[in-house]
C-alpha positions in Angstrom: 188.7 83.3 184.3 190.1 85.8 181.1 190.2 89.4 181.8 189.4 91.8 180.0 192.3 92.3 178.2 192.1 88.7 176.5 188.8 88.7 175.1 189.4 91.6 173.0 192.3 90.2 171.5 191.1 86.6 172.2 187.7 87.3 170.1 189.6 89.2 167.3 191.7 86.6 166.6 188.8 84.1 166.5 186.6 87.1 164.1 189.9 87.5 161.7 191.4 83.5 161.5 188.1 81.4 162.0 184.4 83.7 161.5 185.7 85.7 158.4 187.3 82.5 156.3 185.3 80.0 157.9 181.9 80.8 158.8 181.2 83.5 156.4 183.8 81.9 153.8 185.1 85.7 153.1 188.1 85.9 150.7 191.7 86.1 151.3 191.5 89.5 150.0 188.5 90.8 152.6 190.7 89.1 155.3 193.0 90.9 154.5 191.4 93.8 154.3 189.8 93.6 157.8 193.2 92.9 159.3 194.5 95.8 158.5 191.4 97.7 159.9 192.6 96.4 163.2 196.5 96.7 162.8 195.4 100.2 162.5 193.4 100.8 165.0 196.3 98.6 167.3 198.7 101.1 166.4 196.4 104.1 166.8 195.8 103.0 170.1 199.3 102.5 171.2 200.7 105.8 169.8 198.1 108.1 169.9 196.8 106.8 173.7 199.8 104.8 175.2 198.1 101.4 175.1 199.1 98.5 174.1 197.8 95.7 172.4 197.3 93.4 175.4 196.1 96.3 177.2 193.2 97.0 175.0 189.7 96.5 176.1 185.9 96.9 174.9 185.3 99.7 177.1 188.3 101.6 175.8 187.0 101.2 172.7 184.2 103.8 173.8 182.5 106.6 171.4 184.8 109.5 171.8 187.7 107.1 171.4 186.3 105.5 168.4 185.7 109.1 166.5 189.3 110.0 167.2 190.6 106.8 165.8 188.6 107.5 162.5 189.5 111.1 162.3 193.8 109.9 162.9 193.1 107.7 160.1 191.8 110.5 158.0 194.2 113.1 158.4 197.7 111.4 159.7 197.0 108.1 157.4 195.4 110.4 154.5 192.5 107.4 154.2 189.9 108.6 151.4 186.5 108.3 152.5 185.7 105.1 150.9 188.9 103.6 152.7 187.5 105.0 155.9 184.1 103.4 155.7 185.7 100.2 154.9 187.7 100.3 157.9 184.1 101.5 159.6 182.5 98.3 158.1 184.9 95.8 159.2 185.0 96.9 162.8 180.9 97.3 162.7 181.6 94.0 161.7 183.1 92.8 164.5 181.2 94.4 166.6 178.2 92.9 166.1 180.2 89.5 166.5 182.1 90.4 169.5 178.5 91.2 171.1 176.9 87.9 170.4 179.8 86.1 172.0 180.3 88.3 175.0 177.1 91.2 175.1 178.4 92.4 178.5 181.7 93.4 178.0 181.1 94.4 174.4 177.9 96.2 174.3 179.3 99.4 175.0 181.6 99.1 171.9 179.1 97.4 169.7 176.8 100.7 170.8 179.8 103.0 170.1 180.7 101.9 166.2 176.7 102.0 166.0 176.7 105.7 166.4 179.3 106.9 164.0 177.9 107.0 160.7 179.4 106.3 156.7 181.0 109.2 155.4 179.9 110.6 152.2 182.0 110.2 149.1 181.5 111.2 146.0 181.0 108.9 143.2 183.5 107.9 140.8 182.3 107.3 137.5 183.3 103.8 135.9 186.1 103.6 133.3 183.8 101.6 130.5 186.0 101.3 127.2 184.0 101.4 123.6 183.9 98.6 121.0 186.4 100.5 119.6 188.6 101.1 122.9 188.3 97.0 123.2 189.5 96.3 119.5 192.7 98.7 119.8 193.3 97.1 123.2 193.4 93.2 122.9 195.2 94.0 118.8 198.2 95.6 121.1 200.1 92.8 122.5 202.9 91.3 119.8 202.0 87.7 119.6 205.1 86.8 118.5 206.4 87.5 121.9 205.9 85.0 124.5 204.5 87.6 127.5 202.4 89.3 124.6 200.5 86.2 123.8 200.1 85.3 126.9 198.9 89.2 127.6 196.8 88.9 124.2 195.1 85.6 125.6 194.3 87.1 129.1 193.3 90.4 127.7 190.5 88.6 125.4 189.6 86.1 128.4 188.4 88.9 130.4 186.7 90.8 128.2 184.6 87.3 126.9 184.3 86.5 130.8 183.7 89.7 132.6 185.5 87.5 135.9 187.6 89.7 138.4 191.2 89.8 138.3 191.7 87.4 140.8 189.3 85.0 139.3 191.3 85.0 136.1 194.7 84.5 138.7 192.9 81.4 140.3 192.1 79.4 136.9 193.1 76.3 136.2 193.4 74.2 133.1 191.0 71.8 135.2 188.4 74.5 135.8 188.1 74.9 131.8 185.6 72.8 129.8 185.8 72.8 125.8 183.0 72.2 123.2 181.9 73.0 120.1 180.7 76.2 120.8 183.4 77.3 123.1 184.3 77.0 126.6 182.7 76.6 129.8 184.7 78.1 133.0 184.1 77.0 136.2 184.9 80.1 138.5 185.3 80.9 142.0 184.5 84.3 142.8 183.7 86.7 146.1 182.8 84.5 149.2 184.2 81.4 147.6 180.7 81.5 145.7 181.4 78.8 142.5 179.5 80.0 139.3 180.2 78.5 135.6 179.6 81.0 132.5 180.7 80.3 128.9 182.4 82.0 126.8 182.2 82.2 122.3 184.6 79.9 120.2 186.0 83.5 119.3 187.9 83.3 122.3 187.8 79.8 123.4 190.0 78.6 120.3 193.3 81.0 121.0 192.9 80.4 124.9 192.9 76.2 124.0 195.9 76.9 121.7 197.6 78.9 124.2 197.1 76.2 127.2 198.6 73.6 124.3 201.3 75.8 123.6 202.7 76.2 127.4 202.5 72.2 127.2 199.7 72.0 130.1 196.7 70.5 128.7 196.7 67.4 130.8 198.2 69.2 134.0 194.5 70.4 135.1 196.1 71.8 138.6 198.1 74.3 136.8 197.2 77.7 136.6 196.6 79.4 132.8 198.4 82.6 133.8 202.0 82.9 135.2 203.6 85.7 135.8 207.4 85.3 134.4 208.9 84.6 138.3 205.4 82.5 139.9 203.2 79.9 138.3 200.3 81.4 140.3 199.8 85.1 138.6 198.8 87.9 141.4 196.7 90.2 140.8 199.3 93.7 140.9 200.7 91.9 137.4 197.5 92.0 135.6 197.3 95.5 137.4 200.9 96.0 135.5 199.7 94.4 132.3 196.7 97.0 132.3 198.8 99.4 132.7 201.7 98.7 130.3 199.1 98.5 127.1 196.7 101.3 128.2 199.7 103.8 128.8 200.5 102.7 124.6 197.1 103.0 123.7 196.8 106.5 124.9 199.7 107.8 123.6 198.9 105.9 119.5 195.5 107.4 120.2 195.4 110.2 122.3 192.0 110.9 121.1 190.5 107.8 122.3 190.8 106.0 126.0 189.5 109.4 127.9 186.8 107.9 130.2 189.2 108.1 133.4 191.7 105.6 135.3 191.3 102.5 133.9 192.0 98.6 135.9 191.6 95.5 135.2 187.7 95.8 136.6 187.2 98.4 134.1 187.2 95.0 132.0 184.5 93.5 134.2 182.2 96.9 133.7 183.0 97.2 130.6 181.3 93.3 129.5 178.1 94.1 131.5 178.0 97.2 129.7 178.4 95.7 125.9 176.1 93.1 127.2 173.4 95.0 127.7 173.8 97.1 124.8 173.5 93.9 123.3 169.8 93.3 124.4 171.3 90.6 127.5 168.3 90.6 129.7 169.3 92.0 132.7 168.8 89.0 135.4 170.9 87.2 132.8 173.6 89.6 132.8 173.6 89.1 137.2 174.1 85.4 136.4 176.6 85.9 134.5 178.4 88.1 136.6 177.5 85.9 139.5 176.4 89.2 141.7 174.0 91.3 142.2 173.2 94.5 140.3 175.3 97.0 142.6 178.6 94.9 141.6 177.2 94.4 138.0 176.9 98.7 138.3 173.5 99.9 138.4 174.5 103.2 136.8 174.1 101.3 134.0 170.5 100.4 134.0 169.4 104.0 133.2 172.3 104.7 130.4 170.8 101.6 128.0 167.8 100.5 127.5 166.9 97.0 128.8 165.6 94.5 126.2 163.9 90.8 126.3 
């Protein structure tokens, strides 16, 4: 029979390596994400209460132990609030699963996370670029420099697609479709959730020319972004790329880029919001962005007026 040492550790490896990837078919990234909820909490419990990992149990993981944990995080790990209430959501998380599996030994946990509650923090507002902003942007990279075009190409693609920097990492040559009228991409997003939006000739054309210029139109496993030392991109380069042009846009027009820090999912907020200027009904616009209205950025809704 397993103590109660092992199913803590025996359920948490099953929650992080099987539940998360498998049954609820979360991304690498929220994996990730969770599993460093825990490798802190691991470590708070060893050097803030002298146990170790094998040594950790559901009951120890009572109320007033909990708090502490989330107040260490706080003021030793200088967590924001947002970074604290993810860390609260994936171990409400696995909670709840641990207490399906095994309710007697962790109900008194599952009851503990219950009681401490999301921690207010206040609300950034999006980085949305103008027309304008866009224009300046994508005309920055040299095109007569390999990284440029390639920064050029990717630049335009997200700003025709809206997808999420990781979505752009993942595509292939095979997950492109071209026509007449542009391009149809087949994406996988969030949850491993499949979607296919199209995108204008405008933008469709250069991309095609640029997979025919790396030589890869009839390699469809190969990815349309490499970085210059991995043929899969990541997404910290198009974090770098970001940053390169928006630090020279700033500084040729320091009158202009002013809404804040901008990412590469400024991009992503800043298509939903020329969208719906454009008169995009708005369930189309969800489609599109293949989420619903909270990812797509609600705060929107009441700055333009919806149309069709």
């Amino acid at each position: 029979m397993m103590n109660k040492t092992s199913d803590f550790l025996r359920l948490l490896d099953a929650f992080i390596t099987i539940y998360l990837p498998c049954s609820v078919g979360a991304s690498p990234n929220t994996v990730k994400s969770y599993k460093y909820a825990f490798r802190l909490l691991i470590e708070f419990m060893y050097k803030e209460k002298g146990i170790e990992a094998d040594k950790i149990t559901f009951e120890k993981l009572n109320y007033i132990t909990l708090t502490e944990f989330f107040t260490w995080i706080e003021s030793v790990r200088s967590c924001s609030a947002s970074t604290k209430n993810q860390r609260l959501s994936a171990i409400n998380s696995f909670s709840a699963y641990a207490q399906n599996r095994d309710f007697a030994a962790a109900s008194v946990f599952r009851n503990s996370v219950n009681k401490i509650p999301m921690k207010k923090s206040q609300h950034k507002q999006r980085a949305i670029f103008t027309r304008q902003e866009v224009t300046i942007l994508l005309a920055l990279p040299n095109v007569n420099r390999e990284i440029s075009l390639r920064d050029k190409i990717l630049l335009s693609l997200m700003y025709a697609s809206g997808a999420r920097a990781q979505e752009i990492c993942d595509l292939t040559v095979g997950n492109l479709q071209f026509h007449q009228k542009g391009a149809t991409l087949n994406i996988t997003g969030k949850g491993r959730k499949s979607r296919r939006i199209g995108i204008p000739i405008a933008c469709a054309t250069p991309l095609k020319q640029y997979i025919e210029h790396r030589k890869i139109s009839d390699k469809p496993e190969r990815h349309i972004f490499s970085s210059q030392t991995h043929e899969h991109m990541t997404v910290s380069c198009i974090e770098g790329i970001f940053k390169k042009y928006i630090t020279i846009a700033k500084k040729e027009k320091p009158s202009m880029f002013l809404a804040g820090s901008y990412s590469p999912h400024s991009m992503r907020h800043t298509t939903a919001s020329h969208m719906l200027e454009a008169g995009v009904p708005l369930v189309v616009i969800k489609n599109f962005f293949g989420s619903c209205i909270s990812t797509v950025d609600s705060d929107l809704c009441g700055n333009f007026p919806r149309h069709g």
